[in-house]
N, C-alpha and C positions, 0 to 999 in steps of 0.2 A: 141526063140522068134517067129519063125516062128509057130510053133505048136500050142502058145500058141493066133496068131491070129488067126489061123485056128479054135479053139475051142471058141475065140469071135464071129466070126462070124455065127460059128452055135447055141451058145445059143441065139445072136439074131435074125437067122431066127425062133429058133422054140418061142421064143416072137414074134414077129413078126404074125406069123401065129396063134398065141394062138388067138387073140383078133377076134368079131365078122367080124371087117371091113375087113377083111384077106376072108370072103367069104366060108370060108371052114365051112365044118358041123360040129355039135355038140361036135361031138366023138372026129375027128381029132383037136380042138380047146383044147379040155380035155387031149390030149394024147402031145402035144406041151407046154400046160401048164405045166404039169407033169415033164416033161424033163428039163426044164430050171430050174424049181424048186428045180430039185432033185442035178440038176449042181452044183447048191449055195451050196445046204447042203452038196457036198461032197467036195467044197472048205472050205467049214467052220470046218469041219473035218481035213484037211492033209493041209492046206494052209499052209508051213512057216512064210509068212505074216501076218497071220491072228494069227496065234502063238504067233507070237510077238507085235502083237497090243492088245491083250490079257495081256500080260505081262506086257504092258507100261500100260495100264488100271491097274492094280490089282498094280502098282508101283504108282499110283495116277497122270497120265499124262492124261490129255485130249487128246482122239485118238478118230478115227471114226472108229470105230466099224461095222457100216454096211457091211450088206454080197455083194460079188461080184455075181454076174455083176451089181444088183440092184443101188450100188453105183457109177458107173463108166458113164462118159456122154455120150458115145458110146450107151450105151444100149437104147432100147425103147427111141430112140432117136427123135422120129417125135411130133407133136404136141398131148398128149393124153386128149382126151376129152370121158368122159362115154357115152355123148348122142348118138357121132357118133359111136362108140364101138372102138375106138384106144387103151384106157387104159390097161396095164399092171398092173396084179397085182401080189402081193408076193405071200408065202403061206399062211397067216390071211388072205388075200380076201382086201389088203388095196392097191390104189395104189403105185407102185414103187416112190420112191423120193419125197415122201408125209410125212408131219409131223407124219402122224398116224399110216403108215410101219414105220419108225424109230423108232416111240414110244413104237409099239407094237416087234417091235425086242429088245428095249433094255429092256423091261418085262423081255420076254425069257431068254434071256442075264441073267438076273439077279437073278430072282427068277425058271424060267422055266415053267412059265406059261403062256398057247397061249390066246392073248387076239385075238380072231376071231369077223370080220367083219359078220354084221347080211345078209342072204338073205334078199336084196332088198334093201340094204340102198348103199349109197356113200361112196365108200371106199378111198375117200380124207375130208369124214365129219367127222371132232373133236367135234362137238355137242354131238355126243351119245356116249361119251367117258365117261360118266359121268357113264351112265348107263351099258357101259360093264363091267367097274372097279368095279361098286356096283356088278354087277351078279359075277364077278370072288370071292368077298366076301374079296374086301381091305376097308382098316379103311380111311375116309376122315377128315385129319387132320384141328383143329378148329387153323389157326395162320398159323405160318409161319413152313414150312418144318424144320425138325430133320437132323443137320449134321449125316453123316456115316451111313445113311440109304436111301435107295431108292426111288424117288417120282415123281410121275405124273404131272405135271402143267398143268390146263384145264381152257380156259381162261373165265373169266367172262361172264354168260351171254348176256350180254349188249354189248356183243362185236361186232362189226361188221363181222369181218372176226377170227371166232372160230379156235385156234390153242393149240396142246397138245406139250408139253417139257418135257424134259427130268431133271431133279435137278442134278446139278455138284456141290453146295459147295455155300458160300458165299465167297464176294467180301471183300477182305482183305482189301484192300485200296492201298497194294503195288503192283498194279500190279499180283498181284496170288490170290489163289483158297483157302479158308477154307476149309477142308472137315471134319471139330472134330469141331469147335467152331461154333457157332453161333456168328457171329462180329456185327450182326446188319447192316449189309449193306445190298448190292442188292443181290440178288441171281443171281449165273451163271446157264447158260444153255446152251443144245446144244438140236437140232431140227434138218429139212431138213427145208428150206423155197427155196421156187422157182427153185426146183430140187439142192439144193448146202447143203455141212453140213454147219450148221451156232451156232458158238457160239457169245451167247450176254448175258447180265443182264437187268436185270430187279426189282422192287418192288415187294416184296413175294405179297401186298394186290391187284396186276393186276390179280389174279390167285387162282383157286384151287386146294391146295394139297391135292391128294391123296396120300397113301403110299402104296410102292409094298412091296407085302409077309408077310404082316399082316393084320390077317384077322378081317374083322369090325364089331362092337357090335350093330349098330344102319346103317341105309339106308344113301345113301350119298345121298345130299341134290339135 
């Protein structure tokens, strides 16, 4: 235990130091980002925990899957806002404990493809999610999400506050998860809302389904 606060507290000083407001130059911001980065991807490698949340995933349990530290409340724990330059981000360029790093890890998760955040855009904006899914060349499903296959949910235009999900299954009615049938109920999901994993349901027609790892004949709309 003790080692293993020793190594929390240094992946969050070199977060910490990564972001502009840390005041350090360019390089040292690049070389602090790197490190935290590389932290995650080698717990996501040897993690026993991670192992086994894998396992309960691939066993059809809803787990949270996100990588450490990014998921833990400790981390980049202060208020992150882009304008001031507090924000933490993953390796896609999204920020940490944001709909659209979870979304884009469970891509990877899934199929193993990096959906990266553009130079110059907001890496907590689900708006231009529409447009990295078309560029990564996935198929935008006309209806409602395919049990046992992987999907995007990118919320209606018209939305006020634009949010992307993850597809868990439809809502059985008894309490648990379809993930083979289509029952006609709500769709379950899981997301990050307001730094916390959150699973909820919803009306497949709140939303666009995209599908991850097949590749699309025509532009998503």
């Amino acid at each position: 235990m003790y080692i293993m606060r020793k190594i929390d507290r240094l992946v969050n000083f070199f977060a910490k130091n990564s972001v502009p407001a840390s005041g350090n130059n360019r390089f040292l911001r690049y070389v602090c980002r790197q490190l935290y980065q590389a932290m995650s991807e080698c717990w996501t490698a040897t993690s026993p925990a991670f192992i086994n949340a894998q396992e309960r995933l691939g066993a059809g349990d809803l787990v949270d899957t996100y990588p450490w530290p990014y998921r833990e409340h400790w981390f980049a724990d202060w208020e992150e806002d882009e304008a001031r330059g507090t924000a933490v981000l993953d390796a896609n360029g999204f920020i940490v404990r944001h709909d659209t790093s979870y979304c884009a890890w469970k891509v990877y998760e899934a199929v193993g493809v990096y959906i990266l955040c553009p130079d110059g855009a907001s890496g907590s904006d689900a708006s231009i999610w529409r447009r990295l899914l078309s560029d990564a060349g996935f198929l935008c499903v006309l209806g409602r999400p395919q049990p046992g296959r992987p999907h995007i949910g990118i919320s209606n235009r018209l939305s006020r506050n634009p949010e992307v999900i993850w597809f868990e299954g439809y809502d059985s009615g008894l309490g648990s998860i379809d993930r083979e049938i289509d029952t006609d109920g709500y769709v379950v999901f899981t997301t990050y809302r307001d730094g916390k994993y959150f699973i909820g349901a919803t009306p497949a027609d709140r939303y666009t389904w995209i599908q991850v790892g097949r590749k699309m004949t025509f532009p998503v709309p």
